[in-house]
N, C-alpha and C positions, 0 to 999 in steps of 0.2 A: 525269824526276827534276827537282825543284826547291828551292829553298830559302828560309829567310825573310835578311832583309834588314833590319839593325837599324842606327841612325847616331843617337848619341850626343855633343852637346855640338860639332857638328863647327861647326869655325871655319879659313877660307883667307884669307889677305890677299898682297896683292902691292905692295909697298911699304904705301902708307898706307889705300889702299886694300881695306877687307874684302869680299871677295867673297861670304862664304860668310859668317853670323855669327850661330853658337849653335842651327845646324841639329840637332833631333830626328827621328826621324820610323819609325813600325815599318812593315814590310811582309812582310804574309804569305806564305808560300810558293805559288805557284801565281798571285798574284795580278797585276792590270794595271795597271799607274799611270802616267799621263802628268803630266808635268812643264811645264807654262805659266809665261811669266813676263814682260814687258816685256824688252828688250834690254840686257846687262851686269847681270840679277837676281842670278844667278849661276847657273843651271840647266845649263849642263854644264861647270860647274866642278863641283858636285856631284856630276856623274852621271860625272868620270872619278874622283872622290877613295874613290867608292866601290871600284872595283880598284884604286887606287891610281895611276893616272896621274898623279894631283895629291897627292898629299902633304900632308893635314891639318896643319897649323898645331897644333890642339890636338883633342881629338875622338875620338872611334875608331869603326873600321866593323866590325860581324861579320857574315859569312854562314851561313848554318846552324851560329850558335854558334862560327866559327871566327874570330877578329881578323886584318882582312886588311892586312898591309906591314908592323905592326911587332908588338912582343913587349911584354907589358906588364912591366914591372920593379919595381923596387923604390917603396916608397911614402916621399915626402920628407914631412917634417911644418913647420911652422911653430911658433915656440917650445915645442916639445914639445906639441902641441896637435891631437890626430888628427882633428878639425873642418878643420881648414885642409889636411886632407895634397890631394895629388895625383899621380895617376898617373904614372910615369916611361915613357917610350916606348922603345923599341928598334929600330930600323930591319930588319927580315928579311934575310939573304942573298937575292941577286938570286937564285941560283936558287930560294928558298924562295917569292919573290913572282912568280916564272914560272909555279913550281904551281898556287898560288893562283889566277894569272889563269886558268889552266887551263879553273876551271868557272865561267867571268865570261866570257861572249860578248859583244865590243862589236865596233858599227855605228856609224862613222863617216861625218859628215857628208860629207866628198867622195871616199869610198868609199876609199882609200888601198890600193889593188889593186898590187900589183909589177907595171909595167909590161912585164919580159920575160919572164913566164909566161902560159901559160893560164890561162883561167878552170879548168881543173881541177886544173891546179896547183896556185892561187893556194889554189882551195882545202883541197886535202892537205896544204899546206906544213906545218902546223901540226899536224896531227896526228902528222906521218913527224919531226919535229923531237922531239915527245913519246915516237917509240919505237914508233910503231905501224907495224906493218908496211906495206910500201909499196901491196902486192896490196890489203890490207885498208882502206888508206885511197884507195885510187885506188876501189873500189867501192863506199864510201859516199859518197866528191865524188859520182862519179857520179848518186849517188842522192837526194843534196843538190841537185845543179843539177836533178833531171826535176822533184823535188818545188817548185822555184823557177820552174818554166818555162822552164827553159832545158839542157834534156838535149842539144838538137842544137846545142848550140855551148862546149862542152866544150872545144874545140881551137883556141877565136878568145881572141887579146890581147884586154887590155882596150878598147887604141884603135881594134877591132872591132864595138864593143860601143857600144849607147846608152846614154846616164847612168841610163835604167832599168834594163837590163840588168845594168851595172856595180856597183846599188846592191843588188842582186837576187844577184851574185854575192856580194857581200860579206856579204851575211846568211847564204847557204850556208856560206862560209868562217867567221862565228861559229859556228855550229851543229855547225862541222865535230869538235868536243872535247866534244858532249854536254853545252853547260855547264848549269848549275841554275839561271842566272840572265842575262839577255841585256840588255844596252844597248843603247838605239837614241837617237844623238844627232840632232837633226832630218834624219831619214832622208829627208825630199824635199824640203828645204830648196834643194836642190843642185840639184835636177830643173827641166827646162821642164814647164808646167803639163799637156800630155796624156802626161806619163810619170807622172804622180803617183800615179795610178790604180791601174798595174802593180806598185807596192813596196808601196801602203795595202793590196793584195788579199794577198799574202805576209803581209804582216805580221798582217791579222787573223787570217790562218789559223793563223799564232802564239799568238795571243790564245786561241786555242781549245784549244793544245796542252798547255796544263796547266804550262808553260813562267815563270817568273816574269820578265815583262820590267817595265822602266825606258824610258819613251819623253818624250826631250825633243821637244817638236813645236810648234808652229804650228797645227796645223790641227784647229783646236775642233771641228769637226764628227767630224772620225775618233777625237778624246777622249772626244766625248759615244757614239759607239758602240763603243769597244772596252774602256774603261778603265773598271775600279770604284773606282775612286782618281784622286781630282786633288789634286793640289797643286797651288798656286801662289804662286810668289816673288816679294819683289820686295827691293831693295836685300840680295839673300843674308839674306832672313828668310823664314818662312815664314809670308804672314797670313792663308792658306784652306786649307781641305782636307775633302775629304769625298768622299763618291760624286759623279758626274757629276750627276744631276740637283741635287743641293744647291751647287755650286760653279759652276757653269755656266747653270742656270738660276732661280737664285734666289740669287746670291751675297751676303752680306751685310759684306763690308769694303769700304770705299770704294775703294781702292784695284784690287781684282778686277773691280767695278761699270765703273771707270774705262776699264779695258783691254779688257775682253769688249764694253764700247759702241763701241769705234773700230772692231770685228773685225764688225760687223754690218750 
């Protein structure tokens, strides 16, 4: 199951600072988009504002039509003037936006694994939190880690485990709540360069799964073969986008031209 992924008007600032400024952008259900951008663009400030780990400023995200963190409210006007109104926000109850993250699978960058569980743990946690039975989520970890490549080690701590491993568990442990939609914030960013190989194979096999992921990444090459969507940002704007062949090999802002010729 998947869903589409719509962001509206969204704007983050951290003091004066806009990170994020007047982001649009639609995404269809099922589809694959990677996220390029120069360093501080604002690319996974985006990519948590969409579950809401970061907190839009102004903006709003829906996922399959549902408004994710807050409630839209009342409309304020300006001198009686319904051209000028705008949307009021409402903050969701925490457990309202627990649900929500529910079916938002996010992949962190240095894999943020609970150090005194197992990998099978680490990865049930999440579903046995939500109410599912223990038996019922211990036999899909399991089934999550064989499909990860890693069925025989189930029983090893993280500090067991190599940063491929570890980033390999953490994509089972998103996947562990069925969600509709999966974030991967530079998933091998964190890796030495021959573990890079082992998470880019996971992850395309995602790519295939009908799965709607969000990939902030670095590595233009595994862009140009898994994603039918790029974006790219640069100062929290968006000034390209399109299918991988039109952004990546034929980009036409200056600014895209600029960053993909250092990466060559």
């Amino acid at each position: 199951m998947s869903a589409t992924i719509s962001i509206r008007g969204a704007v983050k600032a951290f003091g004066d600072n806009r990170v994020i400024d007047g982001v649009d952008l639609d995404l269809p259900a099922g589809s694959v988009t990677a996220i390029l951008g120069p360093s501080g663009s604002g690319k996974s400030t985006l990519l948590r504002a969409i579950n809401h780990l970061e907190p839009l400023d102004r903006g709003v995200v829906t996922i399959g039509g549902e408004t994710i963190g807050v409630r839209l409210g009342a409309v304020r006007t300006f001198r009686g003037r319904r051209d000028g109104a705008v949307p009021r926000f409402q903050e969701l109850p925490a457990r309202e936006i627990l649900r929500q993250r529910s079916r938002i699978g996010f992949v962190f960058q240095h894999f943020n694994l609970f150090p005194h569980l197992t990998a099978l743990e680490n990865v049930i946690e999440g579903p046995v939190a939500h109410g599912v039975p223990a038996a019922a989520a211990r036999a899909r970890g399991r089934s999550l880690l064989e499909a990860v490549g890693l069925g025989d080690r189930a029983d090893a701590r993280p500090r067991q485990l190599s940063g491929g491993q570890q980033q390999r568990v953490a994509i089972a442990r998103a996947l562990a709540l069925e969600p509709e939609v999966l974030l991967l914030d530079e998933p091998t960013s964190a890796l030495d360069p021959e573990l890079v190989g082992e998470v880019l194979g996971v992850i395309r096999a995602l790519a295939e799964s009908g799965t709607t992921l969000v990939i902030v990444t670095h590595e233009v090459g595994f862009a140009r073969e898994v994603a039918d969507h790029v974006v790219f940002l640069d100062h929290g704007r968006i000034v390209e986008q399109g299918p991988p062949a039109a952004v990546l090999d034929d980009p036409q802002h200056p600014r895209t031209r600029a960053f993909l010729s250092r990466l060559r």
